[in-house]
C-alpha positions in Angstrom: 36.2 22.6 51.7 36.1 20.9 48.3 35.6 23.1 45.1 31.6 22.9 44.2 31.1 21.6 40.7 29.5 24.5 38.7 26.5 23.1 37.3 23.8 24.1 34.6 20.3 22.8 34.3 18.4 22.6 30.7 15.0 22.4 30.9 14.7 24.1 33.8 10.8 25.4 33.5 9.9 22.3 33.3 8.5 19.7 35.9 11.5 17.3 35.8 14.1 20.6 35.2 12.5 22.4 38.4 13.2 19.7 40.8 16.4 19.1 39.3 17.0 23.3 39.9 16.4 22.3 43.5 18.1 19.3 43.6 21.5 20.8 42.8 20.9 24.4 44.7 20.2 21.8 48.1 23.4 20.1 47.2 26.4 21.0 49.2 28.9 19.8 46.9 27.6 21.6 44.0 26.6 25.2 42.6 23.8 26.0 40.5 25.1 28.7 37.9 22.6 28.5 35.4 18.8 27.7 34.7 17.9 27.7 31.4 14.6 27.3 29.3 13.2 27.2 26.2 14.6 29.8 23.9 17.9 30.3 26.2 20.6 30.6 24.3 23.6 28.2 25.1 26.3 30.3 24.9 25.3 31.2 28.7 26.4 27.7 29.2 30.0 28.9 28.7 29.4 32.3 30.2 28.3 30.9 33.2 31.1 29.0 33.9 29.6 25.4 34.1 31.3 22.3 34.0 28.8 19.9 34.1 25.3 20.5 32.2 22.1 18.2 33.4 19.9 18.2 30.1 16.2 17.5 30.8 14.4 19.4 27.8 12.4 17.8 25.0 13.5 15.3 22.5 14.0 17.7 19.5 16.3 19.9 21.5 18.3 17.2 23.4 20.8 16.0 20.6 22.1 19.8 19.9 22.4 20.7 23.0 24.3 17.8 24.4 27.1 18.3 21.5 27.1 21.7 22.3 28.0 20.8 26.0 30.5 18.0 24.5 32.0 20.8 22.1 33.1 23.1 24.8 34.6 20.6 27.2 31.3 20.1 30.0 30.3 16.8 31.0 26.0 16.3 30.6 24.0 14.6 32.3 20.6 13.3 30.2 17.2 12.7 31.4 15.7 13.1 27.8 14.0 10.5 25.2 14.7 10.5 21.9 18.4 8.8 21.2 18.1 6.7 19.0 20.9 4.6 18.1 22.1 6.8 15.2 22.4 9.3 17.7 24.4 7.7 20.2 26.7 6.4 17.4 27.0 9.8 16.2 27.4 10.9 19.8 30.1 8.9 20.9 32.0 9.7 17.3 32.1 13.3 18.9 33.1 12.0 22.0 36.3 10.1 20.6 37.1 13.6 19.8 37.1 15.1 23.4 38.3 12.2 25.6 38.1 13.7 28.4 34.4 14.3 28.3 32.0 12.3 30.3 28.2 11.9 29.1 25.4 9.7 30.8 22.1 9.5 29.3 19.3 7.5 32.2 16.6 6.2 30.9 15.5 6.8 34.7 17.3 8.2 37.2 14.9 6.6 40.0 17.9 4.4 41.7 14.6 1.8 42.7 13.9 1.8 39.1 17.4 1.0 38.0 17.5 -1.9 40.2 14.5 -3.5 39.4 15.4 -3.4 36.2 18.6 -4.8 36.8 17.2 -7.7 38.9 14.6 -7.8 36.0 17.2 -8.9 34.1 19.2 -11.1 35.8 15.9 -13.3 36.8 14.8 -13.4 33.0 16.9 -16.6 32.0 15.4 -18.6 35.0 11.5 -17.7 33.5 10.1 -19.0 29.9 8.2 -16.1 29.4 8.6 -12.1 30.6 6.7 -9.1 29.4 6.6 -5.6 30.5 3.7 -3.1 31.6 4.5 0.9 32.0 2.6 2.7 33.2 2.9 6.9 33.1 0.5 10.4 33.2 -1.0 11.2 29.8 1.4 14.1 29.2 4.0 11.6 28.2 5.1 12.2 24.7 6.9 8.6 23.9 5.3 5.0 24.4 6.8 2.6 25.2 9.0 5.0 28.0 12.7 4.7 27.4 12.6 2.9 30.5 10.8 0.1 29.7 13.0 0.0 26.2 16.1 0.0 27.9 14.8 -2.9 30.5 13.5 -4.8 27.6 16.8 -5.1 25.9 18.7 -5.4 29.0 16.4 -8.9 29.4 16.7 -9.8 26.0 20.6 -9.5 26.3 20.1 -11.6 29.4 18.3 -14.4 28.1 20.5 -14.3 24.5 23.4 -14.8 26.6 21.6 -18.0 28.5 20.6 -19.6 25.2 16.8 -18.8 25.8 14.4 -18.5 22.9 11.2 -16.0 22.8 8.7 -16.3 25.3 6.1 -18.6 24.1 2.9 -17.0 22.5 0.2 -19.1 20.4 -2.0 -15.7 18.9 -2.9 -15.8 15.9 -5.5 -13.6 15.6 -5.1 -9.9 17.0 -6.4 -6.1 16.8 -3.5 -3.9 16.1 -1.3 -3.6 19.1 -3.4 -5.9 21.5 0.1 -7.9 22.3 2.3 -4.5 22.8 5.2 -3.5 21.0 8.0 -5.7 20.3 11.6 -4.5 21.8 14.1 -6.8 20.8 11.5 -9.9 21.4 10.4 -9.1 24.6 6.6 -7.7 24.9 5.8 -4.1 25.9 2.7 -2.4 26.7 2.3 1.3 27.9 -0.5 2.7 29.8 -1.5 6.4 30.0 -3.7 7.5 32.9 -4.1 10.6 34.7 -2.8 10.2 38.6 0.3 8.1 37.5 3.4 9.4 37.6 6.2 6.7 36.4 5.1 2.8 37.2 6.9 -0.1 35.4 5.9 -3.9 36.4 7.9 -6.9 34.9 6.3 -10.1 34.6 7.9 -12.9 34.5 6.3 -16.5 34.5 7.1 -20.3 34.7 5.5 -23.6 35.1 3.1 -23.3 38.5 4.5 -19.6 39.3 4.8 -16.2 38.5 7.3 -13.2 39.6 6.6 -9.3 39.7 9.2 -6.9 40.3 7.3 -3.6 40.3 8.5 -0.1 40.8 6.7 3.6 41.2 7.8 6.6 41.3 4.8 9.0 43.0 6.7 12.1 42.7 9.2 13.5 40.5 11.5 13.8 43.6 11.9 10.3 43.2 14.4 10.9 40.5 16.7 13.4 42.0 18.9 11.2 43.8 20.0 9.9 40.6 20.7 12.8 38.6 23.0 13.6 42.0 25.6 10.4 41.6 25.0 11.4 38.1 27.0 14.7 38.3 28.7 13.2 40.7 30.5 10.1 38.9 30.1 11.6 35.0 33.9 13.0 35.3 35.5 9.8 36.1 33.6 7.8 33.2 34.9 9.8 29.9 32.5 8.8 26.9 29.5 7.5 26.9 27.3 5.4 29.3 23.8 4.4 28.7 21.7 3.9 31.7 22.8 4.8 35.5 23.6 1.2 36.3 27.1 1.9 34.5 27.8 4.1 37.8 26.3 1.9 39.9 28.1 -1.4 41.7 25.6 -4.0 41.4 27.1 -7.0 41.9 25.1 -8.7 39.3 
């Protein structure tokens, strides 16, 4: 039988960090040898043997506790907000110094959700216009979700690279925030209602027609599969990689 990869879960009180407890103690190619929560120390990171470190905590913790994994050789896994792009330039500074450390940090680890936002993007240079709506419970701490940021700029890469300009938009006259944020040119507006979970629509519109890709995640389960290939593939992609469709073969 093939050695288990030892794996440690951050954030494991937590809603996301308990299912991902389960997750990898169901798993028959891995080992669950640690669960830690807030105030854990990591140093029962190394004591526990772990190799691979799935970080799902809050966004003021993340950053340590991902070098700290980096520092002593484990691969991480990241399900947390809250990099911004100092961070990952800092981050992958430290990761020129331990090639052979893999880290992914997923935006969403929903495999649906990672393809519609891939097809999200590839379908943007065909439209004029495209804007996004998320939609998440009110216990979410970050708006717009680092989902709907990373499909954003995935689009706005998309239609840069097919010469398109910004989708067309005659207002004028506004209350503060009516048109959504702004992510690299491409509209974004959050909604926060009790009884979501994790929703995301893209909108994309043209002369006579319109095109919806939507995706929703009603449980938390939804995401599991995903931090799976995740621990599964982060060994053979030393660095980093931003967003599971680095692991994934799209064919896009």
């Amino acid at each position: 039988m093939a050695e288990r990869l030892p794996v440690a879960v951050l954030g494991a009180n937590g809603r996301m960090g308990s299912e991902a407890v389960q997750a990898v103690s169901s798993a028959e190619d891995m080992e669950l040898v640690a669960a830690l929560g807030r105030g854990d120390s990591l140093e029962r990171l190394v004591d526990s043997g772990a190799r691979y470190v799935v970080d799902l905590t809050v966004p003021d913790a993340t950053e340590a506790n991902v070098r700290f994994a980096v520092e002593h050789g484990l691969h991480a896994v990241v399900g947390t907000t809250g990099w911004s792009e100092e961070r990952l330039r800092s981050l992958r500074e430290l990761l020129a110094a331990h090639p052979g450390t893999g880290v992914l940090i997923a935006p969403n680890f929903a495999l649906g959700s990672v393809l519609a936002s891939a097809f999200a993007a590839k379908a943007a240079r065909y439209f004029e216009s495209v804007e996004i709506v998320e939609l998440h419970h009110p216990d979410k701490v970050d708006a717009p979700s680092g989902t709907a940021v990373r499909t954003a700029q995935l689009i706005a890469a998309a239609r840069s690279d097919a010469g398109l300009g910004p989708s067309p938009d005659a207002t004028t006259k506004e209350l503060d925030g009516a048109r959504g944020a702004d992510v690299d040119g491409v509209r974004v507006h959050a909604v926060r209602l009790r009884g979501l979970v994790a929703h995301q629509e893209v909108l994309l519109g043209g002369p006579g027609e319109q095109l919806t890709l939507r995706h929703d995640s009603f449980d938390r389960a939804s995401f599991m599969p995903g931090v799976l290939v995740g621990l599964r593939e982060v060994a053979r992609h030393p660095g980093l990689t931003v967003g599971l469709d680095g692991y994934l073969d799209l064919g896009l």
